[in-house]
Structure formats: structure tokens, C-alpha cells
C-alpha positions as MATLAB code, in Angstrom:
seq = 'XXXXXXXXXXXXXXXXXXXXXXXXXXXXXXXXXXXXXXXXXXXXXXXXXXXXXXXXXXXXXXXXXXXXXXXXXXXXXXXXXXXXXXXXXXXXXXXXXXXXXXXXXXXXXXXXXXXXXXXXXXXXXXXXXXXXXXXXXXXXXXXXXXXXXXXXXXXXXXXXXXXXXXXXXXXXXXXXXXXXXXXXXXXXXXXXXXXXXXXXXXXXXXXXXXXXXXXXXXXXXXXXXXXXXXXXXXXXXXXXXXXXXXXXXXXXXXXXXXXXXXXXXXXXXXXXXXXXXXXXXXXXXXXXXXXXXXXXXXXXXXXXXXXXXXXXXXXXXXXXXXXXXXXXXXXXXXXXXXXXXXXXXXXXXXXXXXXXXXXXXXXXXXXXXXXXXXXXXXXXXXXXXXXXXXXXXXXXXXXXXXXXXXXXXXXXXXXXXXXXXXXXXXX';
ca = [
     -70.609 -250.909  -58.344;
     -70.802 -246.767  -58.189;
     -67.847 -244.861  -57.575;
     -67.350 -241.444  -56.915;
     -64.552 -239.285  -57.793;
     -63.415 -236.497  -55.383;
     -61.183 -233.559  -55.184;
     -60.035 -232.893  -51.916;
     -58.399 -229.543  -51.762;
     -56.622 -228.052  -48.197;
     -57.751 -224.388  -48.463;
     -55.227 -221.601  -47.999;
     -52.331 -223.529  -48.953;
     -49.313 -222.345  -50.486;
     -47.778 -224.352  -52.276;
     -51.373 -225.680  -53.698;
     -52.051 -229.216  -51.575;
     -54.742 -231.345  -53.197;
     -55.760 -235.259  -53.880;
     -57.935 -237.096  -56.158;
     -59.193 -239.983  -54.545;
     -61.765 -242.630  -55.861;
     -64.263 -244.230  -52.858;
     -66.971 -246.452  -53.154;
     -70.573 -244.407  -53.232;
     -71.813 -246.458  -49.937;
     -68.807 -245.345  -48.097;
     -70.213 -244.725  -44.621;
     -68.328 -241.000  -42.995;
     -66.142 -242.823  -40.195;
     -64.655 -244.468  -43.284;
     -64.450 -241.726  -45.709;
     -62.798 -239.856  -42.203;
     -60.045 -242.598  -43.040;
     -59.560 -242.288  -46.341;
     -59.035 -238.334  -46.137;
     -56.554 -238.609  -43.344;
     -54.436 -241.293  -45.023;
     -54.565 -239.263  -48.100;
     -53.561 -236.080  -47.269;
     -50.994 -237.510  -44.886;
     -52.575 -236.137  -41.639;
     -51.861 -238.324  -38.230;
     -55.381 -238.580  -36.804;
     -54.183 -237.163  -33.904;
     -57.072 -234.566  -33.460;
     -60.977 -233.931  -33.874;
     -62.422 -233.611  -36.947;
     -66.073 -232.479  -38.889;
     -68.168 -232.363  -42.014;
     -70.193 -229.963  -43.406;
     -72.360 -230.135  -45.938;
     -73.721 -227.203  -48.381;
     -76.302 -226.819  -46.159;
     -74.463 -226.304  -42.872;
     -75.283 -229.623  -41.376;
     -72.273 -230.630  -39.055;
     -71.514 -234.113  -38.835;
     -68.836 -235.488  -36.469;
     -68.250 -237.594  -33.145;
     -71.466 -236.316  -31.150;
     -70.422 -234.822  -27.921;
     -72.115 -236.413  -25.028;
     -70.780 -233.294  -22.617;
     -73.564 -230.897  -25.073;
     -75.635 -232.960  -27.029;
     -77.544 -229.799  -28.264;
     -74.681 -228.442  -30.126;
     -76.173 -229.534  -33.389;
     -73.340 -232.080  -34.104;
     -74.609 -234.746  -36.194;
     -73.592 -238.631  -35.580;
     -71.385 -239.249  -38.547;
     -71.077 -243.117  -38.095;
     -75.544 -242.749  -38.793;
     -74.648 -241.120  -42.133;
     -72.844 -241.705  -45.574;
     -71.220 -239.854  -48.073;
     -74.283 -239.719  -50.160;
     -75.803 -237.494  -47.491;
     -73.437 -234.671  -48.554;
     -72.658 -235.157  -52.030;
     -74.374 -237.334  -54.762;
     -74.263 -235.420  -58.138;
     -71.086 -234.039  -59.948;
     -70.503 -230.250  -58.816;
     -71.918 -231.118  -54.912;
     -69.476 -230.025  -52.643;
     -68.890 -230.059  -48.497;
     -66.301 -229.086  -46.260;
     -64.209 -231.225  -44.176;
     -62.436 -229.625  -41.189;
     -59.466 -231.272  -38.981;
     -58.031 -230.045  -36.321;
     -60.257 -227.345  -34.452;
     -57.507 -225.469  -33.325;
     -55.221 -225.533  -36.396;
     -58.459 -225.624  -38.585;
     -57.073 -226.978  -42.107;
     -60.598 -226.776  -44.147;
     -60.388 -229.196  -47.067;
     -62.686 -228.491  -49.945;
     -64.662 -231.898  -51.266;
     -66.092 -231.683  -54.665;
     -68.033 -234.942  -56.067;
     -66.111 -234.449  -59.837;
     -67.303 -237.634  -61.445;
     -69.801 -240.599  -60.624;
     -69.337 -244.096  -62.378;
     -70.017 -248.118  -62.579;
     -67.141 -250.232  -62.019;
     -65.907 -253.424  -61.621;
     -63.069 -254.499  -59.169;
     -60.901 -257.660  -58.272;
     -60.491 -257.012  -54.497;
     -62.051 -254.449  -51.921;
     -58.731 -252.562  -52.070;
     -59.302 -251.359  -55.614;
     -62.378 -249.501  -54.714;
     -60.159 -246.673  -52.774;
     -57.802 -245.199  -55.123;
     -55.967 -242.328  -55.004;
     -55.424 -241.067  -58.962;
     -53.498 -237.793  -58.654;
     -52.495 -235.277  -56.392;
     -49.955 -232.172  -55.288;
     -48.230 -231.077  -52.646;
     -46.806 -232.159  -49.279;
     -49.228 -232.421  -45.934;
     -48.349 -229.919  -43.366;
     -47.177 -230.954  -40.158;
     -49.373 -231.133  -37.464;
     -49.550 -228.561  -34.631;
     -47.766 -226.243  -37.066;
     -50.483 -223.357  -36.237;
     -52.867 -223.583  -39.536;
     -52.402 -222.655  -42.746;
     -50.687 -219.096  -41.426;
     -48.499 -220.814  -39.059;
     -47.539 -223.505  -42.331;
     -46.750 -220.356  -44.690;
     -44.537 -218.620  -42.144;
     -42.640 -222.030  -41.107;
     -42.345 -222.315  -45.138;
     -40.702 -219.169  -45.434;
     -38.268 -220.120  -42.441;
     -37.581 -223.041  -44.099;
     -36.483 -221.646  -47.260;
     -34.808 -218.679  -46.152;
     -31.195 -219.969  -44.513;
     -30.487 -216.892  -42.578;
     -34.198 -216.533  -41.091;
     -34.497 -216.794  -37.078;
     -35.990 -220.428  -36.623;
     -34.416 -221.602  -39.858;
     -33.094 -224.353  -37.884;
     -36.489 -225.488  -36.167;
     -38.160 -225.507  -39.411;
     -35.394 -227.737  -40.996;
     -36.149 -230.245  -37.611;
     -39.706 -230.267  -37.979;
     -40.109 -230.630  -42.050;
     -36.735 -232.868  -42.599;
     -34.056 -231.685  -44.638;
     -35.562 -233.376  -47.512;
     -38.851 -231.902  -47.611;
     -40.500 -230.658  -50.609;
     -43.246 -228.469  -49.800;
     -44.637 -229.522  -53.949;
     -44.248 -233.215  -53.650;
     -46.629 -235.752  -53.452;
     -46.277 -239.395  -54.492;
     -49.723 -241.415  -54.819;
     -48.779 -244.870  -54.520;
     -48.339 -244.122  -51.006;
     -51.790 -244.049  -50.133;
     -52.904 -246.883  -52.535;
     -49.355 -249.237  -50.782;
     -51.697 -248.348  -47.580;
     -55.257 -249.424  -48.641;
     -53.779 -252.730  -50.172;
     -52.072 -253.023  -46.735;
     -55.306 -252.536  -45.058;
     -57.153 -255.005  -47.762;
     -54.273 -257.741  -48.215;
     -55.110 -260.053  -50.781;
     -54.266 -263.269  -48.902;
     -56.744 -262.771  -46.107;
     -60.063 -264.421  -46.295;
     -63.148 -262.906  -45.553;
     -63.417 -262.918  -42.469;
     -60.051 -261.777  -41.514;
     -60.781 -258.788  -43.621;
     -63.652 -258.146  -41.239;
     -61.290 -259.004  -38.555;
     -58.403 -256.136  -39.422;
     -61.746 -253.491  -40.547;
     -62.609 -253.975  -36.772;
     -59.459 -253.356  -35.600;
     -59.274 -250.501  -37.115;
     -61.752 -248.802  -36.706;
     -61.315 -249.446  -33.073;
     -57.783 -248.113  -33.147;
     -59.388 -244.918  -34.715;
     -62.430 -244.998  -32.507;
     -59.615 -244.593  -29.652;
     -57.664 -242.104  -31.297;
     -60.506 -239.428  -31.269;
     -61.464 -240.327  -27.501;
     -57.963 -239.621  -26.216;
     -57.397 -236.665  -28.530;
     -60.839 -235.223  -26.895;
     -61.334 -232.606  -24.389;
     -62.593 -235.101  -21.945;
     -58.922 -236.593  -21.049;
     -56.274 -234.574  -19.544;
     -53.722 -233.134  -21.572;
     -51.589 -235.990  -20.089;
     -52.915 -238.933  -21.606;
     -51.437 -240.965  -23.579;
     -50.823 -241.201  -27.111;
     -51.905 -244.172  -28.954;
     -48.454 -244.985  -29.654;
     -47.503 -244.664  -26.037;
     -50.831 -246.818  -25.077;
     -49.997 -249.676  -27.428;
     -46.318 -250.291  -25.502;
     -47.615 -249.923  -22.512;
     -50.717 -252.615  -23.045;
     -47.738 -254.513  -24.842;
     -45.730 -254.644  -21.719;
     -48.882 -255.415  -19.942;
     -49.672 -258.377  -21.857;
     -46.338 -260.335  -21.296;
     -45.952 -259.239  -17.852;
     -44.910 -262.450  -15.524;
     -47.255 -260.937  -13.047;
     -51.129 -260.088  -13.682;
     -51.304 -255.736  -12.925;
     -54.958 -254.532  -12.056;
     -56.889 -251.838  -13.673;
     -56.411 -250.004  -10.224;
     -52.782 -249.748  -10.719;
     -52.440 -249.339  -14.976;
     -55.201 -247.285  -15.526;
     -53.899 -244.011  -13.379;
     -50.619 -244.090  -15.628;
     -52.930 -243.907  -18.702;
     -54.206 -240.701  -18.188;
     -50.748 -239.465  -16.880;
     -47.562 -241.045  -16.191;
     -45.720 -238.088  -13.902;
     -47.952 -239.662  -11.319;
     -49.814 -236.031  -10.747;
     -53.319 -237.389  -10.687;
     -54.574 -236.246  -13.552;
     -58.506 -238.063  -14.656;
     -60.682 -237.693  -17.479;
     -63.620 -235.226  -16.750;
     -66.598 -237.839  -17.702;
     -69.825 -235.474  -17.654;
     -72.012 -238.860  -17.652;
     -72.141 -242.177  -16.982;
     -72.761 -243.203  -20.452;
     -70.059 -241.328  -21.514;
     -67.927 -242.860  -18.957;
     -68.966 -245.926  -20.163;
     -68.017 -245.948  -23.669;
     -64.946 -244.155  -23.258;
     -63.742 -246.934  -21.009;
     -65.085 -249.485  -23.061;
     -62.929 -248.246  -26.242;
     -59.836 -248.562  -23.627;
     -60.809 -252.248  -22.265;
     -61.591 -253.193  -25.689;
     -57.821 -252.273  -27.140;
     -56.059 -253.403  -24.473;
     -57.643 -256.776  -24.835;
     -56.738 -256.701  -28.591;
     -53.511 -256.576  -27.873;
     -53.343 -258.932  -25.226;
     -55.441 -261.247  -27.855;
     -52.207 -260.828  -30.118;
     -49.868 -261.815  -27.301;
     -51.366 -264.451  -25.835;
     -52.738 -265.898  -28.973;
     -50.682 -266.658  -32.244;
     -47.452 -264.185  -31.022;
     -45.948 -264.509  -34.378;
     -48.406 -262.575  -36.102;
     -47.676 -259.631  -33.392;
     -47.161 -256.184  -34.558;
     -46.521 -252.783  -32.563;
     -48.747 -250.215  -33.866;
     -46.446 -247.876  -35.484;
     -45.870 -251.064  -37.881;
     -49.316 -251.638  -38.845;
     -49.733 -247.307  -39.872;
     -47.168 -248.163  -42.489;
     -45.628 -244.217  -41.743;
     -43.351 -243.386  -44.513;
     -41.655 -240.246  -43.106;
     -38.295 -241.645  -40.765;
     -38.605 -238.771  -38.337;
     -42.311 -239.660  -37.989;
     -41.303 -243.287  -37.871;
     -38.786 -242.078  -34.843;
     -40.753 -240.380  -33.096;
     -43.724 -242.958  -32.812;
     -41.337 -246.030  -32.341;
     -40.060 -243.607  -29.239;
     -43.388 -243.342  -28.170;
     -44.188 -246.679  -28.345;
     -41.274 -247.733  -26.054;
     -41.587 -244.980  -23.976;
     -45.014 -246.587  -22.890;
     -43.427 -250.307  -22.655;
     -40.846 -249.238  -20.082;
     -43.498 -247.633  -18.249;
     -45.525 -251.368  -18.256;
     -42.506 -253.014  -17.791;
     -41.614 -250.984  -14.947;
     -45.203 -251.110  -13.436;
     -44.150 -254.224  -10.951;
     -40.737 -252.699   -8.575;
     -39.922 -256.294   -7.853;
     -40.254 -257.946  -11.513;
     -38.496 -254.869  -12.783;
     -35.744 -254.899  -10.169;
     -35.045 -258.621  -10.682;
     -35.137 -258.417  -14.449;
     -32.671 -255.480  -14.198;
     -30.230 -257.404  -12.201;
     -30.503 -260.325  -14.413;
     -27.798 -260.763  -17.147;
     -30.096 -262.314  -19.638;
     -33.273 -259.952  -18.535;
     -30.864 -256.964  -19.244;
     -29.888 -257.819  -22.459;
     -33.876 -258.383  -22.794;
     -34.599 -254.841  -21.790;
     -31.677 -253.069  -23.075;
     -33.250 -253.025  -26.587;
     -36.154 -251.004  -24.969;
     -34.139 -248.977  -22.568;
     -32.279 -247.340  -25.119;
     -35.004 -246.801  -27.917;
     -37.018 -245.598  -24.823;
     -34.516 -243.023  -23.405;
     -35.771 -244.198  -20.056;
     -33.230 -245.164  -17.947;
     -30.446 -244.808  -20.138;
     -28.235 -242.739  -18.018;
     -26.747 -246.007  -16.980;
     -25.787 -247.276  -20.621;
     -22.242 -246.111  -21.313;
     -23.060 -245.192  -25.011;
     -22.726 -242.151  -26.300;
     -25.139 -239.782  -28.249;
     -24.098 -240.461  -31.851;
     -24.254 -244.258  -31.055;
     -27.432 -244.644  -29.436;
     -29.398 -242.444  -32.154;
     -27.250 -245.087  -34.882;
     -28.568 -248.144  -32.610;
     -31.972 -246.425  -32.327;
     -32.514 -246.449  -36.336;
     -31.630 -250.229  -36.607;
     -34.401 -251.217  -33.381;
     -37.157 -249.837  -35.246;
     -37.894 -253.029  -37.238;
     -36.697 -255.325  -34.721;
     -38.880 -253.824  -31.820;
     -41.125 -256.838  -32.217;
     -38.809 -259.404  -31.660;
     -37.473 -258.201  -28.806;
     -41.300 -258.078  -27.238;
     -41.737 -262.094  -28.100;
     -38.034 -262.874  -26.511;
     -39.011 -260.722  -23.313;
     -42.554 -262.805  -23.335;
     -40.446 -266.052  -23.461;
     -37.910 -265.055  -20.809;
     -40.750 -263.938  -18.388;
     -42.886 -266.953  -19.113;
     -39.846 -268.891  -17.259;
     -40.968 -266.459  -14.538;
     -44.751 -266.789  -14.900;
     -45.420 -269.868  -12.636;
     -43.486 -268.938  -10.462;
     -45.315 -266.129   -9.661;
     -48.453 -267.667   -9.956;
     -47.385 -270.134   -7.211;
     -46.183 -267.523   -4.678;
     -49.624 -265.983   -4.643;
     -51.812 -269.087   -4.682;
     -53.506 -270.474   -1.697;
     -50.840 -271.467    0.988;
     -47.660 -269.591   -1.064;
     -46.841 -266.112    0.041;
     -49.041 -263.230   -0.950;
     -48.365 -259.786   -1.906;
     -50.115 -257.846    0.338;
     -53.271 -256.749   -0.895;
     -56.561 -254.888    0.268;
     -59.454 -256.898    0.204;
     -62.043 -255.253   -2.018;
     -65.446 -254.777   -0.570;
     -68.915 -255.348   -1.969;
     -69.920 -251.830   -2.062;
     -66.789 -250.271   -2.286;
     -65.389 -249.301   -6.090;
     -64.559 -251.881   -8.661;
     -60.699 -251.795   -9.008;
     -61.046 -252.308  -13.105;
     -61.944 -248.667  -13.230;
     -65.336 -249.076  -14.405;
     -67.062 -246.615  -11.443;
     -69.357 -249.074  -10.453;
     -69.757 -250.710   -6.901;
     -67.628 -253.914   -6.908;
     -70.864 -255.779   -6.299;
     -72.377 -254.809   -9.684;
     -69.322 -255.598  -11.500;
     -66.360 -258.139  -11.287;
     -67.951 -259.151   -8.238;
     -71.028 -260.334  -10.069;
];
């Protein structure tokens, strides 16, 4: 098969920050998109765009201005932009921190390879990512220099945000190729492969919706989403879209929506949503042993990172476990549904005034729950499942019922969709 070899370099930098990364020549830009953000170490967590030698954009197409010029880049490949040694484009993340990466097609070649994995290599490289949200390549000099010089104002905050470790010159490899042979694990048959590609992409697919300017500022994160859906899943009682989906967008309970311009865009925005959440309520409901929290399956090497999104994460499941006052209430006051919880409450931060721990401690426990996060999700499934029936009794015909407003046939479908009831569930 034909490979390409490219040199991705992050303009501007200082310290120099480049890869050399090997990708099949069929690689469609959605995947390529990948590739770039797990090499250079970026989180995903923004927009992002091509552009090719002849100023052709290519990125998610906008439904809100659909004559901006964008081009679809999931109807393209990396062929389009490069295909002889010396072509080079321009790919651009983060429209408000704008790091511009140089891509320069170096080498083209015919090669053989044992697994899928082997086609994405990444064969040398230098210097550390930036972190995100760090104001550019300006803002990344100037928190360098903070960082380096011990009696600087904001020394400090630059020794939070890098680590005390960091090493603005280092840059290991096999840390992107660990993460394709993750993504391509040889003990998967085919169709599992296609299975996890799916997943993937749909987990990245979401990423850029709820990064976009249509969602408030309080959506959110995918980290957050994923514990909350978790929560979701197991919960002994079944929680409309009417009542979860308002806490997506924000969870201070100020109202916040997406502004949809369009129903299509409406449409497939929600759809990304529905379709995740029903992923991970596919994991939970299916073969739980295989279950993973999402922070898990990005394999993120940095521990603050790791912190930070396993806090998410559990941030979001309180907030699902929380959703029902009388499950939450009774699994509170429960001996063995507190010791269920407690695992969450204090990774979470969430109600953890009542813990009698101190600072130092928690932080120490905190460290050790990251890898056993998991578990504790499949023994709160178990304990609630004693609890499921139950509740599926009290609101069956002839039990008692929560009260509930009847839904009309014309009025709004309470999954969120926007349609009349009638042309949705109530089909």
C-alpha cells in the first residue's frame, strides 16, 4: 500500500515543536484530523481547518452560513491537498488560540504491514504540545518565560498549568504509536475494529458539536457528558429527555439552550447526542465488564490531565445520580448506597462538605480512584438493580405513580427532538 510521510510543524514555536508521522495515502481528513491531534498532544477540545496551497478551506461545514466557503472535510482526503513530495497545506486548531501547523508531504512509498495499526506511525519528533487555552503561540512564549524565571509574577500559575516536570524540548514518540495500537488492538476481529472506528469517530463527531458556537458556553464537556450518561444508564429509575437534556447544556439550572439556526441542524446535533448516550447505555446494559469511562479509553498520559478529566467525569455522574431527589435521598441514607457513592462524592467534590476528610487526604484518595472509577460504576449498577423492580412496580398499572403530565398529541415531544409528540415517540 502507499504511504506518505509528513512533517507537521506548529509555527511560531519556541522551543521548535514538530512530528513526523507516517499515514496511509487514502486517509480520509476527519481521520488525518485524528492523527494530528493525537500527535501533537492537543485535546480536541476546539474547532479546527485545512488549507490547502490554494486557499481551499476544508473543515466541519457550518450549517448557521453555508456560504462561508468552508469545504466538507469528511467529502475529501488527504490526497486533495498534498500528493507529491514538497506539497504542503496548513492545518489550523483552535480559532481563537490559532496554533497553524505546517504539513509538508516529505516522502511517498509502497509498503507492507501486519495490522492496520502499523500504517500510522509516528517516526520522530521535538518538543512538548502547548497547553490549551494558553493564548497562542504569544501567550505559550510568555507563560514559558514565567515558567523558567522563579521570581517572575505568575511563576506559580505557570508551574500549575505545565507541571513541575515539564520540559518545554521533550517529546517521546511511542506515545502516539502506544495510542494507535490501542485504537487498532490486535485481538479484535474485524468487525470489532469497525465497531471501536465508529465509536470513535462518534466521540469526535461530538466533541466538535459541543465545542461549537451553537451550544452555550455552559455545556458540557465530553468528559462531564460521559458520567452523566453513565449515571443515566444504571439509574434504578428511567429519567426522560425532558428532564436530562436541560442539565446538558448547563447544570447551574440558568436555562441556557443551544442556538439551532435550522432544523437540520437541530437535527444532527441532537442526533450525535442520542447516538452517544445510547453507546453508553449499550455498554451498561450489555456486556458491563467490558465498560470503560472515557477518560480511560483517551489513554491521557499527563496525571494533571488525567485529574482533571477523571474530575470531570464524576462531576457529571453526581449530577445523573442526583437527577432523581428520591433515589438520591434514599441511596444517601443507605449504609451500603453511601459507601456506593462515596467513591464518586469525593473524586467529584460534590457534596463533600459532609466527608470529614481533610484536604491532603482526599487529593491522596483522589489519585488511587482514578483506575478504580469503573468498578465502582458496575457495584452502584448492581446495588440499584436490587432497586430496579421495585420501581418499576410502583409505577405500573394499579401501583402508585409519580405524578406526571400527560403529554399531548400536538404538544412537544419530551425527548427533545422539537417535533410535535404526534410525529415522534408518539408515532
Amino acid at each position: 500500500m502507499t504511504v506518505f510521510e509528513l512533517r507537521v510543524s506548529l509555527l511560531g514555536a519556541e522551543p521548535v515543536v514538530w512530528r513526523r508521522i507516517r499515514v496511509p495515502e487514502d486517509a480520509d481528513l476527519p481521520l488525518i484530523h485524528i492523527v494530528l491531534q493525537m500527535a501533537m498532544g492537543w485535546e480536541n477540545a476546539h474547532l479546527h481547518e485545512f488549507v490547502s496551497a490554494d486557499r481551499k478551506r476544508y473543515g466541519i461545514v457550518d450549517e448557521v452560513d453555508p456560504e462561508s466557503g468552508m469545504l466538507d472535510e469528511g467529502q475529501y482526503l488527504l490526497t486533495d491537498l498534498v500528493g507529491e513530495p514538497g506539497d504542503r497545506c496548513l492545518y489550523i486548531y483552535d480559532f481563537g488560540d490559532d496554533w497553524v501547523h505546517e504539513i509538508v508531504l516529505e516522502a511517498v512509498s509502497e509498503a507492507e504491514f501486519e495490522s492496520e495499526a502499523e500504517q500510522f506511525r509516528c517516526l520522530e519528533g521535538q518538543g512538548a504540545c502547548p497547553p490549551e487555552n494558553c493564548g497562542g503561540v504569544p501567550g505559550y512564549l510568555a507563560l514559558l518565560e514565567q515558567f523558567n524565571d522563579l521570581d517572575a509574577v505568575g511563576h506559580d500559575e505557570a508551574v500549575d498549568l505545565l507541571g513541575e516536570e515539564f520540559d518545554p524540548e521533550a517529546f517521546d514518540c511511542s506515545v502516539f504509536n502506544e495510542r494507535i495500537a490501542n485504537l487498532y488492538t490486535s485481538h479484535m476481529s474485524g468487525s470489532e475494529s469497525e465497531e471501536m472506528d465508529e465509536e470513535m469517530a462518534l466521540i469526535y463527531d461530538l466533541l466538535d458539536f459541543l465545542v461549537s458556537d451553537v451550544v452555550p458556553e455552559s455545556t458540557m464537556s465530553i468528559f462531564t457528558l460521559d458520567g452523566f450518561f453513565a449515571a443515566l444508564a444504571i439509574h434504578p429509575v428511567a429519567i426522560m429527555p425532558s428532564t436530562w437534556l436541560p442539565m446538558v447544556w448547563d447544570m447551574s439550572g440558568s436555562g441556557h439552550q443551544p442556538n439551532f439556526s435550522s432544523a437540520p441542524q437541530a437535527e444532527k446535533g441532537m442526533g450525535r447526542l442520542f447516538m452517544y448516550m445510547n453507546s453508553v447505555l449499550s455498554q451498561l446494559t450489555g456486556e458491563s465488564a467490558d465498560y470503560a469511562p472515557l477518560f480511560e479509553i483517551f489513554e491521557i498520559d499527563s496525571p494533571d490531565e488525567m485529574m482533571r478529566a477523571a474530575t470531570e467525569w464524576s462531576i457529571g455522574f453526581m449530577f445523573g445520580a442526583m437527577i432523581d431527589e428520591e433515589v438520591w435521598e434514599r441511596t444517601f441514607a443507605d449504609e451500603e448506597g453511601y459507601k456506593m457513592l462515596l467513591p464518586f462524592i469525593v473524586m467529584s467534590g460534590v457534596n463533600d462538605k459532609e466527608i470529614d476528610i481533610d484536604e491532603a487526604r482526599k487529593k491522596e484518595i483522589r489519585e488511587g480512584l482514578i483506575d478504580q472509577l469503573y468498578a465502582c460504576v458496575l457495584d452502584l449498577q448492581d446495588f440499584w438493580e436490587l432497586w430496579r423492580k421495585e420501581y418499576l412496580a410502583k409505577n405500573a398499572p394499579g401501583g402508585t405513580k409519580r405524578s406526571q403530565q400527560r403529554v399531548g398529541r400536538n404538544d412537544p415531544c419530551p425527548c427533545g427532538s422539537g417535533k410535535k409528540f404526534k410525529q415522534c415517540c408518539g408515532k
